[in-house]
C-alpha positions in Angstrom: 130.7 146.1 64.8 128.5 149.4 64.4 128.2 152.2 61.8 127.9 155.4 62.5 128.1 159.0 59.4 127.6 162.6 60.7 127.0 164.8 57.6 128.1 168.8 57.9 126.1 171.1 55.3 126.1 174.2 55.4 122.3 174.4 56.9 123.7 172.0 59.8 124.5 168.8 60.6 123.4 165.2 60.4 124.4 162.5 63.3 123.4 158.7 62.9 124.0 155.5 64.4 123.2 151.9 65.3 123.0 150.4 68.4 124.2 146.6 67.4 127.6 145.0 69.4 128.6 141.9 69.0 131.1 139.3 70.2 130.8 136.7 68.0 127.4 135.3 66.5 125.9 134.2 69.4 126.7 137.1 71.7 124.9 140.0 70.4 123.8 143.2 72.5 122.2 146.8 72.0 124.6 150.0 73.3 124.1 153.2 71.7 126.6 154.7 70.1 126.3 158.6 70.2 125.8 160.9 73.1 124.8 165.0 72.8 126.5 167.3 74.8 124.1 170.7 75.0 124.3 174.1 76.7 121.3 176.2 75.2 122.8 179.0 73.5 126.4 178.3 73.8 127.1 175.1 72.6 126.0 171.7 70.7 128.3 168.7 70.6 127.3 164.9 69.3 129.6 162.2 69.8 129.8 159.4 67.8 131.8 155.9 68.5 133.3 152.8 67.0 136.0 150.3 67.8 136.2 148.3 71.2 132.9 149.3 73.4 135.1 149.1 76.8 137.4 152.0 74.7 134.9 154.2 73.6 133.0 153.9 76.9 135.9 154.9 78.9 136.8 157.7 76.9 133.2 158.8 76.9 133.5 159.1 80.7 136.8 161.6 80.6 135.7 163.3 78.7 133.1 164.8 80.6 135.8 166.1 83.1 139.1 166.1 81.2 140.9 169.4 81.8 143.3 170.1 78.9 146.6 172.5 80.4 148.8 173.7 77.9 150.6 175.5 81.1 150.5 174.3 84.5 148.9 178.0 85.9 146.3 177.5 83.0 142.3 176.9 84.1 142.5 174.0 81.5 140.4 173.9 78.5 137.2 171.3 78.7 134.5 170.4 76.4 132.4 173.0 78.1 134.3 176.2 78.3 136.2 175.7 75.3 136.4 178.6 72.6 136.3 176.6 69.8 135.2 172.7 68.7 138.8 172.5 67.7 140.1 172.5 71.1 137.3 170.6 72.3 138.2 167.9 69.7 141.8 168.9 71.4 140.2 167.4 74.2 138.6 164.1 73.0 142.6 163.8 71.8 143.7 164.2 75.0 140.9 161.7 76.8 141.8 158.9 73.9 145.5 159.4 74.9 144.6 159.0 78.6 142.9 155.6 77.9 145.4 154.7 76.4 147.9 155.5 78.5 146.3 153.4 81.5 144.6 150.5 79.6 146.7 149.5 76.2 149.6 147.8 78.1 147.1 145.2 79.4 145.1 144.9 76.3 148.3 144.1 74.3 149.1 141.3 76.6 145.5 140.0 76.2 146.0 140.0 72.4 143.4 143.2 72.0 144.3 146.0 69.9 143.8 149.8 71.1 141.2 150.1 68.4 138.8 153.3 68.5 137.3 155.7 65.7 135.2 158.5 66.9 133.6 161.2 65.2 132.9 164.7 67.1 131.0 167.6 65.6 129.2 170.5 66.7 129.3 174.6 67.4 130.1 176.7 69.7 129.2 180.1 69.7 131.0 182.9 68.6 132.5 180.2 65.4 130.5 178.1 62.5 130.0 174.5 63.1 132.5 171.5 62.7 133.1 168.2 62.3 136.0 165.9 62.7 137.1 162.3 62.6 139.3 161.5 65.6 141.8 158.4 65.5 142.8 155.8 68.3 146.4 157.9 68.7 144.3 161.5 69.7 144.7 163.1 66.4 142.0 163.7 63.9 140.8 165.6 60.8 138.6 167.6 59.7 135.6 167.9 57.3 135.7 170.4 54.3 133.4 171.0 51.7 134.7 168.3 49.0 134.4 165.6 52.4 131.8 167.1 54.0 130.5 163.9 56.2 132.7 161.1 57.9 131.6 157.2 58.3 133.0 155.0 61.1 132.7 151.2 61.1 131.0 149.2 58.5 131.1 152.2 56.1 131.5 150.9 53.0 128.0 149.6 52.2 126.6 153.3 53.1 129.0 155.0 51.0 127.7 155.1 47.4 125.0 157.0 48.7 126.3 159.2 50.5 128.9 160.2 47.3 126.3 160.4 44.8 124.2 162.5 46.8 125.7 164.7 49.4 127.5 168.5 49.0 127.5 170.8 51.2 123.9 172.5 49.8 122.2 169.5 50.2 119.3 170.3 52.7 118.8 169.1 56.2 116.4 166.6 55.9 117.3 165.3 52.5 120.3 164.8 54.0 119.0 163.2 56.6 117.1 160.9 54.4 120.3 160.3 52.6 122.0 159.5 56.0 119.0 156.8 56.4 119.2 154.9 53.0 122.9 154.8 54.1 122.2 152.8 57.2 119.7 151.1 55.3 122.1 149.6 52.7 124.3 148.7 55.5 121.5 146.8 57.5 120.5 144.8 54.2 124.3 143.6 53.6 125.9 143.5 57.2 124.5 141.4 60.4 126.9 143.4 62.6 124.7 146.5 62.3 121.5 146.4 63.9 118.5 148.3 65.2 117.5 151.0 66.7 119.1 153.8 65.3 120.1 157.0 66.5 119.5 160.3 65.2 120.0 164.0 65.4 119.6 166.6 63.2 120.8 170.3 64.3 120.1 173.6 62.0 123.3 175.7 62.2 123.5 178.5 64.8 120.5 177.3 66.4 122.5 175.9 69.6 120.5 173.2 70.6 117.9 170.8 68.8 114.5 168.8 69.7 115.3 166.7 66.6 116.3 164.2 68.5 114.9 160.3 67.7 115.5 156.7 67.9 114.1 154.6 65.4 113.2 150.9 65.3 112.4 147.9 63.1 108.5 149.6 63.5 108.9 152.8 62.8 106.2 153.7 60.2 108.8 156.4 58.3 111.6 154.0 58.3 109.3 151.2 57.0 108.6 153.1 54.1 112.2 154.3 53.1 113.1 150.7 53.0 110.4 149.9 51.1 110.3 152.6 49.0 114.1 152.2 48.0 114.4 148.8 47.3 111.5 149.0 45.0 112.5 152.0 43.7 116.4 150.8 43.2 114.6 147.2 41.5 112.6 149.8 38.9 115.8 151.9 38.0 117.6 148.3 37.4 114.9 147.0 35.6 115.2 150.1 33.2 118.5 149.9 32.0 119.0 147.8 29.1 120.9 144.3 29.0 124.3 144.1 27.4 124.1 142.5 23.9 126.7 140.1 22.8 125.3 138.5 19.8 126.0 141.4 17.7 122.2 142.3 17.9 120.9 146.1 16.9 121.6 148.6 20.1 122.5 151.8 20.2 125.0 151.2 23.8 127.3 148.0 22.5 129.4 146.4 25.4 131.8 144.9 22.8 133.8 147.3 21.0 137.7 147.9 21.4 139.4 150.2 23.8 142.0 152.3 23.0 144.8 151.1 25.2 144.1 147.5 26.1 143.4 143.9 24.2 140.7 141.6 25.5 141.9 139.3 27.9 143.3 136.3 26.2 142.6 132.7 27.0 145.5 130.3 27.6 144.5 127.0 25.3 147.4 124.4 26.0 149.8 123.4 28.8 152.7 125.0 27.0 150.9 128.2 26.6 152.0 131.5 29.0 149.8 134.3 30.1 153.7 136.3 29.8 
């Protein structure tokens, strides 16, 4: 499995995965999971990938050379000459439906489900920057400012975080800090997401970034936000005060009655019904 969470603020945009696939527990190896398309001063594109890794690869591959037609005299629209990042998503559509096309007959038969998530953001110039969530059928949505990041794979771990935290004026390195206490809850509670990591940060309108790292189990900022947040998270825990249910002096009881509803009641005998 992997997880992966891309961020869109309105000072840029955050990209992050792992590296971890796996096959069962005693077939585990590293492929990274996000590649950066760049032309200097015309366009920044990040990739991200979940799902089957033979899939995603493949699709990774056509999609360097995939030539979208709408009309057969048309040039055809690519990743690198298209106007906007919604046609290039247009095109990550079209390379998905081209796997698919050639490869999800055979899986079928071998009992393997067409099963891909991607997420695909960027810029190109002359429009703001986007992000989008693309699906195994070719389609895909896109962020807004009440969703402004996307999670693929094991995303449910990360995503408490990520809600309590993240709007679209959040700045770019909190964010990105955000983004790693994310994958760090996900590490602690899931074994199918591993190190290293991958990361890249890009300030709007900028084109291009040198923010580019991968991080490992011994990388000395990492340590310290793992550190730093369990502790942290054990402090805020310790803090809050245990419920009472003796009837003891507090000024936050747990027992009182709610408007609608009765406490649940216990079923005493054989002939009693919970109906």
């Amino acid at each position: 499995m992997t997880y992966c969470v891309a961020i869109k603020l309105n000072a840029g945009l955050v990209f992050l995965s792992d590296s971890r696939t796996n096959a069962g527990l005693d077939q585990i190896s590293t492929f990274r999971k996000m590649i950066v398309y760049e032309k200097p001063d015309d366009r920044f594109m990040v990739l991200l990938s979940a799902g089957n890794l033979s899939i995603s690869q493949s699709i990774r591959e056509i999609l360097q050379v995939e030539r979208l037609k709408d009309h057969d005299e048309d040039e055809g629209v690519t990743i690198w000459n298209a106007k906007s990042m919604f046609d290039a998503a247009r095109v990550l559509g079209a390379a998905i439906r081209k796997v698919h096309d050639r490869d999800a007959g055979s899986l079928q038969q071998s009992g393997v489900d067409f099963n891909v998530s991607l997420i695909f953001g960027g810029q190109i110039k002359g429009e703001g920057m986007r992000l989008f969530q693309v699906y195994s059928a070719g389609n895909f949505i896109e962020a807004t400012p009440e969703t402004p990041y996307f999670q693929v794979g094991e995303s449910k771990y990360g995503k408490p975080v990520l809600d309590r935290v993240i709007t679209p004026t959040t700045p770019l390195d909190e964010a990105a800090k955000c983004a790693l206490v994310s994958m760090d809850s996900t590490l602690k509670s899931n074994l199918s997401v591993g190190l290293p990591m991958d990361m890249v940060v890009y300030e709007a309108n900028s084109f291009q970034t040198d923010k580019v790292v991968c991080i490992d189990e011994n990388n000395p900022y990492f340590k310290m936000l793992h550190g730093s947040w369990g502790q942290k998270l054990r402090e805020v825990f310790d803090s809050i005060e245990d419920p009472t249910w003796d009837g003891a002096q507090t000024e936050v009881p747990l027992m009182v009655p709610t408007a609608r509803s009765l406490p649940l009641k216990k079923i005493t005998t054989p002939d009693e019904r919970l109906i």
